[in-house]
C-alpha positions as CSV (number, residue, x, y, z in Angstrom):
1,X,113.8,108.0,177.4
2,X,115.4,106.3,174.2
3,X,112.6,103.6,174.0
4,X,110.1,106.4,174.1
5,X,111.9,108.5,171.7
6,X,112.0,105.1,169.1
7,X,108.2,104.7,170.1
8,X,107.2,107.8,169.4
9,X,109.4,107.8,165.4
10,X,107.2,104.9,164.9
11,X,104.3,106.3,165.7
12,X,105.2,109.1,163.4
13,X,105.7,107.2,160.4
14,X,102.6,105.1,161.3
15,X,100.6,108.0,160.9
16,X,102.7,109.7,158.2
17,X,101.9,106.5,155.9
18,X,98.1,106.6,157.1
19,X,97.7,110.2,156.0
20,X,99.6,109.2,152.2
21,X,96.8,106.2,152.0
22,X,94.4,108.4,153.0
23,X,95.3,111.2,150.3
24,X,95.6,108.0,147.7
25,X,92.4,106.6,148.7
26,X,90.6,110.2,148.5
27,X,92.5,111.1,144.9
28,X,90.2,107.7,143.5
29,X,86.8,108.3,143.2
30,X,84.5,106.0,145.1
31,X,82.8,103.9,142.3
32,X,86.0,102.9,140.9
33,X,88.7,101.8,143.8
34,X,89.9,98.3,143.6
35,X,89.3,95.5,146.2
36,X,92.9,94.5,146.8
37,X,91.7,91.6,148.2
38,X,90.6,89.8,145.1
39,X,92.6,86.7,143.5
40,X,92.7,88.2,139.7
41,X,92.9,85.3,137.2
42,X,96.6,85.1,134.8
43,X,95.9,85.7,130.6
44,X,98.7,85.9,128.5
45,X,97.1,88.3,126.3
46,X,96.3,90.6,128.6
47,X,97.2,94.2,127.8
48,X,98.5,96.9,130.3
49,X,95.2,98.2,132.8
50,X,95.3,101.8,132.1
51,X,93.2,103.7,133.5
52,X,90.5,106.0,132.0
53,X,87.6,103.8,133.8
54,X,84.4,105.5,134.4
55,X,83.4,102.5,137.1
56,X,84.7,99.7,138.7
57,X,82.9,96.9,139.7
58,X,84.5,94.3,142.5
59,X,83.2,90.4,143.0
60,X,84.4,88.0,145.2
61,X,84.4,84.2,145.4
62,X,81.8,85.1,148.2
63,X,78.8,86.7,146.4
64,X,79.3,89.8,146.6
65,X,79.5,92.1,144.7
66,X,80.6,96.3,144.7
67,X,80.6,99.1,143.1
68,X,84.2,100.6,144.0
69,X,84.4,100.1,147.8
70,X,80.4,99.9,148.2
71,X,79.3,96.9,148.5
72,X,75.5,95.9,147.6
73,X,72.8,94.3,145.8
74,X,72.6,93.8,141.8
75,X,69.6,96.1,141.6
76,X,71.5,98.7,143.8
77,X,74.4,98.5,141.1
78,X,72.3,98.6,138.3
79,X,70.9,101.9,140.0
80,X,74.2,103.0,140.5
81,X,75.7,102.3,136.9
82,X,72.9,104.3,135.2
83,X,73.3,107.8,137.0
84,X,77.0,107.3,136.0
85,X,75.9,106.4,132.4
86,X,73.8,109.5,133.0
87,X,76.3,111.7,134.0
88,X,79.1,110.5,131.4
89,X,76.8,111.5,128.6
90,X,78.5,110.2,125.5
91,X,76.5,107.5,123.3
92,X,77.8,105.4,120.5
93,X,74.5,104.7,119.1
94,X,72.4,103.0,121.8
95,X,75.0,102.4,124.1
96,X,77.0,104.2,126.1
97,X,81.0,104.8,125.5
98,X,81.9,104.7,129.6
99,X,84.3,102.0,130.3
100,X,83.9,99.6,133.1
101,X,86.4,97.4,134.6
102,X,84.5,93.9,136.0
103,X,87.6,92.6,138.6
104,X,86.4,88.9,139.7
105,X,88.1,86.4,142.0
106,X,89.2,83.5,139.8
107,X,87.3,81.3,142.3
108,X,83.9,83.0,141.8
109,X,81.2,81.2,139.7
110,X,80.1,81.8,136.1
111,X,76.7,82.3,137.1
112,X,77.9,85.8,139.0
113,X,80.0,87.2,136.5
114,X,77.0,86.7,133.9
115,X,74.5,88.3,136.6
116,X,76.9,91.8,136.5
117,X,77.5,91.8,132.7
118,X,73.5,91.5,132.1
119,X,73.4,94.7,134.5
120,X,75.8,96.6,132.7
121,X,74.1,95.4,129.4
122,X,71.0,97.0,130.9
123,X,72.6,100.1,131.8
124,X,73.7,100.7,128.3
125,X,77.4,100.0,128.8
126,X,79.3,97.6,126.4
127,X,82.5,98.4,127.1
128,X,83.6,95.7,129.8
129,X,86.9,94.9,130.2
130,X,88.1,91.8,132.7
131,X,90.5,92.8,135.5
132,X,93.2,90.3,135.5
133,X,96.7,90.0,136.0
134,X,99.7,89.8,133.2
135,X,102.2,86.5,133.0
136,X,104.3,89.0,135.2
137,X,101.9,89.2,137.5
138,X,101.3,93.1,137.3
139,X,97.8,94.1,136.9
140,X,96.1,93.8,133.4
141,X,93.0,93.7,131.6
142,X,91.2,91.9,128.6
143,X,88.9,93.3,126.3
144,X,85.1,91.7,126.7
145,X,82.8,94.3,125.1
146,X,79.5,93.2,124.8
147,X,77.8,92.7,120.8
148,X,76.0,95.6,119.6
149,X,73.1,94.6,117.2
150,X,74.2,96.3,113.4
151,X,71.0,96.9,111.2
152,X,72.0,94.4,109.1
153,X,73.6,91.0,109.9
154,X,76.1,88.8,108.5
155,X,74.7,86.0,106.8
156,X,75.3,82.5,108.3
157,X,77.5,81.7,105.2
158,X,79.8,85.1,105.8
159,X,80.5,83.5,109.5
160,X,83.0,81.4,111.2
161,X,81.6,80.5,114.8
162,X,84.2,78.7,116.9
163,X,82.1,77.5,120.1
164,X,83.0,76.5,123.2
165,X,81.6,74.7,125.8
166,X,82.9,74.2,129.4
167,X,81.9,71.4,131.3
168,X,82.4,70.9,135.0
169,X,83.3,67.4,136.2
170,X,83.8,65.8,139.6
171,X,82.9,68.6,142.4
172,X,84.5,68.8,145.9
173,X,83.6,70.9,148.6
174,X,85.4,74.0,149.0
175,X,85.5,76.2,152.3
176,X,84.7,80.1,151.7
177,X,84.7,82.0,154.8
178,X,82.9,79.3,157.2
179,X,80.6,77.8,154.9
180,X,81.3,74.7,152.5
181,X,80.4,75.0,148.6
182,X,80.8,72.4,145.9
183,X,82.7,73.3,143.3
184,X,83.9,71.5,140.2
185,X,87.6,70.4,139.6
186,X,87.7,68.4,136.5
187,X,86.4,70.5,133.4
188,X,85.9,69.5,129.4
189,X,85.4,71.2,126.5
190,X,83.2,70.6,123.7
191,X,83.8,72.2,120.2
192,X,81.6,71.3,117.2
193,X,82.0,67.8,117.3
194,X,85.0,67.0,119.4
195,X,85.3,66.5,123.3
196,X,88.6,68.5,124.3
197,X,90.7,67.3,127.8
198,X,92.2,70.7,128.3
199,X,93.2,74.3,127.3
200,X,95.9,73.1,125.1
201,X,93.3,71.2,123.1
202,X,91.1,74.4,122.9
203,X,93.7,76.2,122.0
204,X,94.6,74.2,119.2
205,X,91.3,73.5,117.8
206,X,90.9,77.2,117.5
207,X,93.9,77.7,115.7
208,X,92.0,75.5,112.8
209,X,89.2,76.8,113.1
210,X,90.7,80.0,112.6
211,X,93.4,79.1,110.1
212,X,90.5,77.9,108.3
213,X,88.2,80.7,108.4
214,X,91.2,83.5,107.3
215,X,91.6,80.9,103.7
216,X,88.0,81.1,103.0
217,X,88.0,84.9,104.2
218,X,85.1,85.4,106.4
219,X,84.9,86.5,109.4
220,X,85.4,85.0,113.0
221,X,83.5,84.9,115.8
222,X,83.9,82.8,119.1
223,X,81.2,82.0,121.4
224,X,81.9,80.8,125.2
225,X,79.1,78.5,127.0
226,X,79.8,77.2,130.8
227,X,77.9,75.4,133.4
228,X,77.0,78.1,136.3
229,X,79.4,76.5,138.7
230,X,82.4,76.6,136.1
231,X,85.0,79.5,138.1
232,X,85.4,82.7,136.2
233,X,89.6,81.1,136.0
234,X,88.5,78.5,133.4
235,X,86.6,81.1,131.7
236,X,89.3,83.7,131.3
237,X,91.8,80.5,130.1
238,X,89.1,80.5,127.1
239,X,88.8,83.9,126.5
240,X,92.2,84.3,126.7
241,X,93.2,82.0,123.4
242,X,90.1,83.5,121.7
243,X,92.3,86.8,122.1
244,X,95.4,85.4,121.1
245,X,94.1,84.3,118.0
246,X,92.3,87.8,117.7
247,X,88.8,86.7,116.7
248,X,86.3,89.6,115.5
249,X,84.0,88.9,118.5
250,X,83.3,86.8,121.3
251,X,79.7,86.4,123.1
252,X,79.0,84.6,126.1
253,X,76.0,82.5,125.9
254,X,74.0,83.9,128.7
255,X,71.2,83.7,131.1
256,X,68.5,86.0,133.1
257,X,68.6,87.8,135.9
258,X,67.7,86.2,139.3
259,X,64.0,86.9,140.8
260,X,63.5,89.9,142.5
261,X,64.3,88.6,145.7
262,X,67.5,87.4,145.1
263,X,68.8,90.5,142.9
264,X,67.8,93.1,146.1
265,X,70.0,90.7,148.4
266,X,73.5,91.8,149.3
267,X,75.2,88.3,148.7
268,X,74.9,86.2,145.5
269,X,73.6,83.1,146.1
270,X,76.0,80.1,145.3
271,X,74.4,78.0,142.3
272,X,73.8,75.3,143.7
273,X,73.4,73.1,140.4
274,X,76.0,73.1,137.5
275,X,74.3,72.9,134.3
276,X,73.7,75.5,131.0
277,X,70.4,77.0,130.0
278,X,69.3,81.0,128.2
C-alpha cells in the first residue's frame, strides 16, 4: 500500500509539471518558441535577450530550419514571415520595424545563416538580432540589422571599411545525426593586406583600424566575408569584436538564394565546397 501511495505522488507531480509546461508552452505564441536544443554560440558583447520578438526563427547544425516549433522549407518561411510583417503593420520607410530573433547552432554553416537573412531581407525585415549566449552563459543576443539604402551615400573618402575575411583550412569529417560532413577546423583571416592566425589578431587589427578612423573622424563600417562551410561560431567571434569596438555598421558579404528545388526542401543541403562568391 505505501509503494503505491509513493507511485501514485509521483505520478502526481509528473503530471502537475506537464500541465505547468503545457500552460508555458501555450502562453508563447507559436512562431516564436525557442529550440532548446540548439548549441548557441558565446560573445562577450552580447546584451541581455529581452523579449519584444515578433518571430523567431530556429537552425540547426542539421539543415533545418523553423519558424518557432514549425519546422519547414525556406520558401514556407519566407511565406510565413510576410503575413507576420503583414499583420505587425508598422514600417520604417521600406522596411518593416518587427524584430526577429535568428538562433543558430554554432556548428551550422555560413551558407545557411545567409540563406535565412536573405529571406528576412525579402520580407522586409532588417531588424535581426543573433541568439547567442553571454560569457555567463545565460541567454543573449547581438545586434545584426541588415543596411538600409539612404538616398544619398557616403562618399568613399567619408568611409572607414574594416574587412574581414574568413578562410577555412584543413577539413575533417564531422558526424551529424548518422551522416558524415566535412567541416573545416583551421580558419584565417585576411584584412586589407595582412593574413591574421586568429581572433586575437582580428581583434587587434580592428582596434587600428578603428583608432585610426575616430582621428581622421569618419565613419566606420565593418564588413564580414566567409567561405560557405565557415560555422556560424567563427562568425559570431567576428562580429562580436566588430561590436566591441562599436562600429557604425556591419554587412555580410552575401550570396543568392538556392534554386527552387532546394529552397521548397525541408532540409538545407550541406555545402559541399568551401569557397566565397555574390
Amino acid at each position: 500500500m505505501r509503494l503505491i501511495l509513493v507511485l501514485l505522488a509521483l505520478s502526481a507531480a509528473t503530471f502537475a509539471g506537464e500541465e505547468t509546461d503545457a500552460k508555458a508552452k501555450k502562453e508563447t505564441p507559436a512562431h516564436c518558441r525557442m529550440d532548446p536544443g540548439l548549441k548557441l554560440p558565446v560573445a562577450k558583447s552580447a546584451k541581455k535577450l529581452g523579449d519584444g520578438f515578433g518571430a523567431v526563427v530556429n537552425l540547426n547544425a542539421l539543415g533545418q530550419i523553423a519558424l518557432g516549433d514549425k519546422r519547414g522549407s525556406l520558401d514556407a518561411l519566407k511565406k510565413s514571415l510576410s503575413e507576420l510583417v503583414k499583420k505587425h503593420g508598422e514600417m520604417e520607410g521600406p522596411a518593416s520595424t518587427m524584430r526577429v530573433l535568428l538562433r543558430v547552432d554554432r556548428d551550422a554553416p555560413w551558407l545557411h545563416v545567409q540563406w535565412a537573412m536573405t529571406i528576412c531581407a525579402e520580407c522586409r525585415i532588417r531588424r535581426i538580432e543573433l541568439g547567442v549566449q553571454q560569457k555567463d552563459g545565460t541567454p543573449g543576443r547581438l545586434d545584426s540589422w541588415l543596411p538600409m539604402i539612404p538616398g544619398g551615400r557616403a562618399k568613399p573618402e567619408e568611409m572607414m571599411w574594416i574587412k574581414v575575411h574568413v578562410f577555412g583550412r584543413k577539413e575533417k569529417a564531422r558526424d551529424f545525426a548518422g551522416f558524415q560532413v566535412m567541416t573545416p577546423t583551421h580558419f584565417l583571416y585576411r584584412s586589407g593586406d595582412q593574413t591574421l592566425e586568429d581572433l586575437d589578431a582580428v581583434a587587434k587589427r580592428i582596434r587600428a583600424v578603428t583608432a585610426e578612423a575616430k582621428k581622421a573622424k569618419i565613419a566606420r563600417r565593418g564588413e564580414i566575408k566567409a567561405g560557405h562551410k565557415v560555422p556560424f561560431d567563427v562568425i559570431v567571434g567576428v562580429l562580436d569584436e566588430f561590436r566591441v569596438q562599436k562600429l557604425d555598421r556591419v554587412d555580410y558579404y552575401g550570396t543568392a538564394l538556392p534554386s527552387k528545388g532546394v529552397r521548397t526542401g525541408a532540409q538545407l543541403p550541406y555545402p559541399k565546397r568551401n569557397y566565397v562568391r555574390r
